[in-house]
C-alpha positions in Angstrom: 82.4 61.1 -33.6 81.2 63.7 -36.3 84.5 65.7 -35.6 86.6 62.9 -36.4 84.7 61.8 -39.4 84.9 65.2 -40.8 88.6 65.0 -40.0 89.2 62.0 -41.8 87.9 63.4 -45.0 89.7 66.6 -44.9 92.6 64.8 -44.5 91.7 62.2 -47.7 90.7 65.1 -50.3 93.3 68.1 -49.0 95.9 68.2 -51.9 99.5 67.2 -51.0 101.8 68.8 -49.1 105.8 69.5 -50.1 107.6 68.6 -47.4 109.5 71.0 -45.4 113.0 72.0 -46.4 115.5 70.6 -44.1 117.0 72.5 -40.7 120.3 73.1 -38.5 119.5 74.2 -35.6 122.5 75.8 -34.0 123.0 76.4 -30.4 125.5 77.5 -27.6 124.2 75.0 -25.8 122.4 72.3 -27.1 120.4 70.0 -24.2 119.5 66.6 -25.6 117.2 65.1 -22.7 119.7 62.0 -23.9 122.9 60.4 -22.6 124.6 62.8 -24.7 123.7 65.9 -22.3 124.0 69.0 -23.1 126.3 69.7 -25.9 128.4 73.0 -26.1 128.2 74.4 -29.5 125.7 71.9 -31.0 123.5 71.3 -34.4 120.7 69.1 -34.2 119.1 68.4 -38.1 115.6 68.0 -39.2 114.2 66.6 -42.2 110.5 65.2 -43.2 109.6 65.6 -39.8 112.3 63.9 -37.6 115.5 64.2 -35.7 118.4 63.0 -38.2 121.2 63.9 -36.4 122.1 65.8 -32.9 126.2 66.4 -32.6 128.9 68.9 -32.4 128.4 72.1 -34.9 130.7 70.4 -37.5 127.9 67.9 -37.6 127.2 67.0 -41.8 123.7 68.7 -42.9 121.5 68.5 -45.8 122.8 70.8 -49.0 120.5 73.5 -49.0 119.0 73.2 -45.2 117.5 75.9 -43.6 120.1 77.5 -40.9 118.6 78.7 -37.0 120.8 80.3 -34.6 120.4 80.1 -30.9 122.1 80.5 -27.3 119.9 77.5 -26.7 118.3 74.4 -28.3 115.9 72.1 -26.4 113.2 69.5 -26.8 109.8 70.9 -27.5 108.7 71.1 -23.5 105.2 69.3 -22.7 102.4 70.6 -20.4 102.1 67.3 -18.5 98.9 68.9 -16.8 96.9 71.7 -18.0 93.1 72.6 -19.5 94.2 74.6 -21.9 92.1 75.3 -25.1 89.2 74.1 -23.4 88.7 77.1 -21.1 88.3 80.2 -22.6 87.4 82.8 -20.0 86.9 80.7 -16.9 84.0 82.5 -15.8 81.6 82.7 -18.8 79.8 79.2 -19.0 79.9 79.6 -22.5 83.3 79.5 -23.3 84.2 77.0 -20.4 84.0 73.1 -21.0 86.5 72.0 -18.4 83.5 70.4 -16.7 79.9 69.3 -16.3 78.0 70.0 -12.7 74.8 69.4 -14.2 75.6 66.6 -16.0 74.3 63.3 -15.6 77.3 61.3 -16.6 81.2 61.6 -15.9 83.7 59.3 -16.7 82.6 59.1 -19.5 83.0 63.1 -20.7 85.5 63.2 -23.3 87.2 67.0 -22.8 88.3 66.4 -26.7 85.1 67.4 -27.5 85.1 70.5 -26.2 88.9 71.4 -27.6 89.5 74.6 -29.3 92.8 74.9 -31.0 91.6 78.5 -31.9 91.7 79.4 -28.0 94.0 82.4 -27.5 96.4 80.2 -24.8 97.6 77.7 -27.7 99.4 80.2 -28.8 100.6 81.9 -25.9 101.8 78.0 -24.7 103.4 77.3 -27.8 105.6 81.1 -28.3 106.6 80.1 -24.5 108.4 76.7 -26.0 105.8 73.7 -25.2 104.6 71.7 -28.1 102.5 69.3 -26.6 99.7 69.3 -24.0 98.1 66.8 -21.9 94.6 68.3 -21.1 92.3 67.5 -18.4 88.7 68.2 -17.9 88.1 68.8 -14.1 85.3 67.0 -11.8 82.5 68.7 -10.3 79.8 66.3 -10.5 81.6 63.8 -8.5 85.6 62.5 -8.1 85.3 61.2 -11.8 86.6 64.6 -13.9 86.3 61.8 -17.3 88.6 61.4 -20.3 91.7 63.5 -20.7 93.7 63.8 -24.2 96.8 65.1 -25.7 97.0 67.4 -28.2 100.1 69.6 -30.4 100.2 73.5 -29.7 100.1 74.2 -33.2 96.5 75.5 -33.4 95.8 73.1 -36.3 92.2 71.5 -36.4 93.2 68.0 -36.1 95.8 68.6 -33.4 94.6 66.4 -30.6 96.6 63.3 -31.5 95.7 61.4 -29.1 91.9 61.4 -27.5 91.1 59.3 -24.4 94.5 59.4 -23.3 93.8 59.2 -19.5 91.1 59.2 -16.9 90.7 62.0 -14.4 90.0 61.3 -10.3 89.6 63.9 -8.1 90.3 62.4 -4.4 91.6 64.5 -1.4 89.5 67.3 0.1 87.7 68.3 -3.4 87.1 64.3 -4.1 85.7 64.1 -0.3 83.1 67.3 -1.1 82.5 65.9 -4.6 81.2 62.5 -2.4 79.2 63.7 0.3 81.7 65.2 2.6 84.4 62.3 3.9 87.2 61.0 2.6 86.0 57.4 3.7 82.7 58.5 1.1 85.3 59.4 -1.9 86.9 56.1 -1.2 83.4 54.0 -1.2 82.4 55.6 -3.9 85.8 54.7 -6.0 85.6 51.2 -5.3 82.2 51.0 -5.8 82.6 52.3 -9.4 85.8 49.9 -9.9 83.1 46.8 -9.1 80.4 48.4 -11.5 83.0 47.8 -14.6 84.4 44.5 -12.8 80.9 43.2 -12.7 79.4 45.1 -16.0 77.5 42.5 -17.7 76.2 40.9 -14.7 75.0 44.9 -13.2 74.0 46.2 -16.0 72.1 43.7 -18.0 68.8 44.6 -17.1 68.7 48.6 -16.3 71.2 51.5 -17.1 72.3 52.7 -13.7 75.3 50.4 -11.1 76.5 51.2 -7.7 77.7 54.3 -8.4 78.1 54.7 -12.4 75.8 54.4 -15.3 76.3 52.6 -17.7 78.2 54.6 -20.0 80.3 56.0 -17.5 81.5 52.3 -16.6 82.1 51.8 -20.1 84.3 54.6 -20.2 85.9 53.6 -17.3 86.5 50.1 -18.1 90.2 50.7 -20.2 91.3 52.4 -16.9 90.1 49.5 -14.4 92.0 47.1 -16.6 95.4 48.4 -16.6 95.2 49.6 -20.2 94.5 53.2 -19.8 96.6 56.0 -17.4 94.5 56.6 -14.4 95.6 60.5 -13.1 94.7 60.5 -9.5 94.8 64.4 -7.8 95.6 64.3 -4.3 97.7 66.7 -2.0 98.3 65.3 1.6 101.1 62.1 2.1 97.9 60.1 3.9 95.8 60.5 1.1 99.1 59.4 -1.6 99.5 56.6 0.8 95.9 55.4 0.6 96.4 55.9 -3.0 99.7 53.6 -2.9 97.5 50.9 -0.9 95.1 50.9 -3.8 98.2 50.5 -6.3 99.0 47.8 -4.2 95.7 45.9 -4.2 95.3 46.5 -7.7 99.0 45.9 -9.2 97.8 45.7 -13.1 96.9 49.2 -12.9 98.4 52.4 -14.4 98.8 55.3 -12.3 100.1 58.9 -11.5 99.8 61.8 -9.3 99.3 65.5 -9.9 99.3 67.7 -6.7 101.3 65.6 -4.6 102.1 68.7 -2.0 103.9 66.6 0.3 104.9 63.8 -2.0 108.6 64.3 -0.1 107.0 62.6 2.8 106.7 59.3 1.2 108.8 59.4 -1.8 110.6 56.4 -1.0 107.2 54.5 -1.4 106.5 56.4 -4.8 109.5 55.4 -6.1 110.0 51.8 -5.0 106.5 51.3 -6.7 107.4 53.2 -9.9 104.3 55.8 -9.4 105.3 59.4 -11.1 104.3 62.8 -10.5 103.2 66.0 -11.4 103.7 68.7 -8.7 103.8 72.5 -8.6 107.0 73.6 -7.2 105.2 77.0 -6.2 103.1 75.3 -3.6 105.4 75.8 -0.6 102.9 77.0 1.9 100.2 75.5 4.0 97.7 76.7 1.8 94.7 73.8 2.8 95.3 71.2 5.9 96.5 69.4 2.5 99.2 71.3 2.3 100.7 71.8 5.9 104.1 70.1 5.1 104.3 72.1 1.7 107.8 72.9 0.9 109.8 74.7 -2.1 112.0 71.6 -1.8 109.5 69.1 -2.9 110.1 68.5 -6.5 114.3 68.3 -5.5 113.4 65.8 -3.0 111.1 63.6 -5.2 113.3 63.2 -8.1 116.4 62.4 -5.5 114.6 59.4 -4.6 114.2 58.3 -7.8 110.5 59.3 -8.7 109.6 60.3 -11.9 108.8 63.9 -11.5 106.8 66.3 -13.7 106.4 70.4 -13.2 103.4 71.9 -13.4 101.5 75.0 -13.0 98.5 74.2 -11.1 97.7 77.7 -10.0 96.7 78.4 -13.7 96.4 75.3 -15.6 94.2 77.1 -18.7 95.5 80.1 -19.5 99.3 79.6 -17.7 100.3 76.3 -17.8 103.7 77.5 -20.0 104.5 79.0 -16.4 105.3 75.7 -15.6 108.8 76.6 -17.1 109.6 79.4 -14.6 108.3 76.9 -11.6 111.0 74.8 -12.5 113.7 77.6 -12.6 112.2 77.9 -9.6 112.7 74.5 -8.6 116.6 74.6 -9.6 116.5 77.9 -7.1 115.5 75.1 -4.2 118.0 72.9 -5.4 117.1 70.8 -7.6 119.3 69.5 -10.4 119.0 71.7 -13.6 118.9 68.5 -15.4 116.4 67.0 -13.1 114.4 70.4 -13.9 114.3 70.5 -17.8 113.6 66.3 -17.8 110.4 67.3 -15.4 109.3 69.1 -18.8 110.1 67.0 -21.4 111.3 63.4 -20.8 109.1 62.8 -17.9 105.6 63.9 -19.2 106.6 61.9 -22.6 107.3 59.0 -20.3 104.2 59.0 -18.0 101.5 59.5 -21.1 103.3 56.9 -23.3 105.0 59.5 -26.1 108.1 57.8 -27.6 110.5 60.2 -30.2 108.6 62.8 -27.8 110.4 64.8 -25.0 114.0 64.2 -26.5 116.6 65.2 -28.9 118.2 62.1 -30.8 118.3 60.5 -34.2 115.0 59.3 -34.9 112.8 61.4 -32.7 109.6 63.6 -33.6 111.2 66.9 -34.8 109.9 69.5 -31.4 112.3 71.4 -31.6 112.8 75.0 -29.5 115.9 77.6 -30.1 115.8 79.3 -27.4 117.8 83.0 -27.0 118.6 81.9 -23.2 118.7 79.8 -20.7 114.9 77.7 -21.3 114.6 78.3 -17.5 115.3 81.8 -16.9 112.4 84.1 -16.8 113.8 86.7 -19.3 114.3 83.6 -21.9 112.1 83.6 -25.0 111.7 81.1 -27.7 113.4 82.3 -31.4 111.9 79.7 -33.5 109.6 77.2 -32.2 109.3 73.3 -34.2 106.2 70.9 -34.3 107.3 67.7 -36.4 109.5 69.6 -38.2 107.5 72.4 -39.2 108.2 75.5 -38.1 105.7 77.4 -36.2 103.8 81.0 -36.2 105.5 83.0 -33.5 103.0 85.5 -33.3 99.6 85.6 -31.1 97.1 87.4 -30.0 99.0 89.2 -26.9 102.0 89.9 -29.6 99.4 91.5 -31.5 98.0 93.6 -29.1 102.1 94.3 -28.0 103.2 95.4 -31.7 99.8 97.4 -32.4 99.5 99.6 -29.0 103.7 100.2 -28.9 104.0 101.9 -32.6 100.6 103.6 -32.2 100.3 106.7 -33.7 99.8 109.6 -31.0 97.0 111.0 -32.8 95.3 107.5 -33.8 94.8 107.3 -29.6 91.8 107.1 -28.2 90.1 109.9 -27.0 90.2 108.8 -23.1 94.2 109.5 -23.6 93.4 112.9 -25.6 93.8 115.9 -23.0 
């Protein structure tokens, strides 16, 4: 609350701000996540901080406007899953707020509070082409991880737009351990919370503690049980998305997706006939856990072929390389998946499942991520050129291209003296 109250009054006494000078953005090949596809020898124009026109090069700009070249121009992509800037060095307590073992509550953990726009993967995410970030904190108390957000790659203090964005379930194996050992316990203790916010004021009117949550947890938890906040469930195996389905099912007014989802491919008929999206990691083709046995390279391909709303993620890495997620879905095209069906699993997709609109698309009208791109967005050898958060350009340079430009034009005698013979 003291963040955000500080925020407020930076943003009341800073002094204006010109507004940025308008930009064409030029490109071979211009994908537009839009009916208009992906137009050969394209513009797309940006002024005060939107999308004013996407067309064929001969499109009309601005007198005066800024001109970028590229082989490529796409939407700013979106980590639809990641805990990046809230994990420094994973293994230093310190520098890790991704979750709370010792904690007495859990739902009701807001990772914003612990986000650090200064962390050295914002940049790294945002030179790899993703402007956005949906951030989760993990669960290690029990399956309630607590309240996820979304933020902008642009490093800027008041970046997290959007705090409390979702709530974080851990079911599967790690929500069975986090609840005693059983999947039947995870399951109990799930319901059980979903009846402590049901029956709040009735459980909690004369001590702090429920079934299963305390009373600020259940508080926290009470947007999600009425259908008014995302609810994004982890879970691997097709019996444990079914069992997740069934819950859907009993509880229609809720909102709800799926990250993991190993062999999603196995029921994605069900997934799609009752609108439930995913996030899934494409490099998760081998029976890594007994979650995993029907694991295959083919999953995302077959998902979004039955009509599921598919997102690609890294799950591998999600703090430090979650702008891999890029290369998993080249990867994905390698297994057949439809290119277009790839780059929408970055951009439309995770702007669709968190509620983003004039996110994840390039059309008149839209937020102003844009990405020029000097090849093919998917390819591994591909770079961003020039990278666009509502229409103002961004720093290209971090801490690894830092390190790069200083140690590659290092003066042989300025070495140091374990490389001096």
């Amino acid at each position: 609350m003291i963040r955000r109250i500080l925020l407020s009054l930076t943003i009341l006494t800073a002094a204006p701000v010109a507004l940025a000078e308008p930009v064409a953005v030029y490109g071979k090949s211009v994908w537009t996540g839009t009916s208009q596809g992906t137009i050969t020898d394209g513009v797309v124009v940006i002024d005060n901080g939107r999308v004013v026109a996407v067309g064929p090069a001969s499109t009309p700009v601005p007198a005066g406007a800024k001109e970028v070249r590229a082989e490529w121009v796409t939407p700013g992509l979106i980590s639809a899953f990641s805990r990046t800037g809230i994990t420094e060095v994973s293994g230093v307590d310190d520098t890790n707020d991704a979750g709370a073992g010792g904690s007495h509550f859990s739902a009701a953990l807001d990772a914003a509070d612990g986000f650090n726009p200064d962390a050295t993967a914002i940049g790294v995410t945002r030179l790899a082409g993703f402007t956005r970030l949906a951030v989760a904190p993990q669960a290690r108390s029990n399956l309630f991880g607590g309240q996820g957000f979304l933020a902008n790659t642009s490093g800027a203090v008041d970046s997290v737009f959007r705090d409390r964005a979702f709530a974080f379930i851990m079911l599967g194996e790690n929500g069975a351990s986090l609840s005693g050992g059983s999947r039947p316990a995870s399951w109990t203790t799930l319901r059980g919370a979903f009846d402590d916010v049901r029956f709040f004021g009735a459980r909690y009117m004369s001590h702090n503690e429920g079934n299963v949550l305390t009373r600020m947890d259940a508080q926290a938890l009470m947007p999600a049980v009425k259908g008014d906040q995302l609810i994004l469930f982890q879970a691997r195996r097709a019996s444990d998305l079914n069992a997740v389905m069934d819950f859907a099912e009993a509880n229609p007014s809720l909102r709800i997706a799926i990250v993991g989802a190993d062999e999603g491919w196995r029921v994605a008929e069900r997934l799609a006939k009752l609108d439930i999206p995913v996030m899934v990691d494409s490099f998760s083709n081998l029976p890594a856990s007994f979650s995993q046995l029907a694991a295959t390279g083919e999953n995302a391909k077959r998902l979004a072929e039955a009509g599921v709303t598919v997102a690609i993620v890294n799950l591998d890495n999600d703090d430090h390389l979650a702008h891999l997620a890029s290369q998993i879905a080249g990867n994905a095209v390698a297994n057949g998946m439809a290119f277009d069906d790839a780059m929408r699993a970055l951009t439309t997709a995770p702007a669709e499942i968190y509620g983003m609109p004039g996110l994840g698309v390039l059309a008149p009208g839209a937020r102003a991520d844009v990405v020029a791109w000097d090849g093919d967005p998917l390819e591994v050898t591909s770079a961003p050129t020039a990278v666009y958060i509502d229409g103002e350009a961004q720093s290209m340079v971090s801490r690894q291209t830092e390190l790069r430009d200083r140690y590659r034009t290092l003066d042989e005698s300025q070495r140091p003296l374990a490389y001096k013979h």
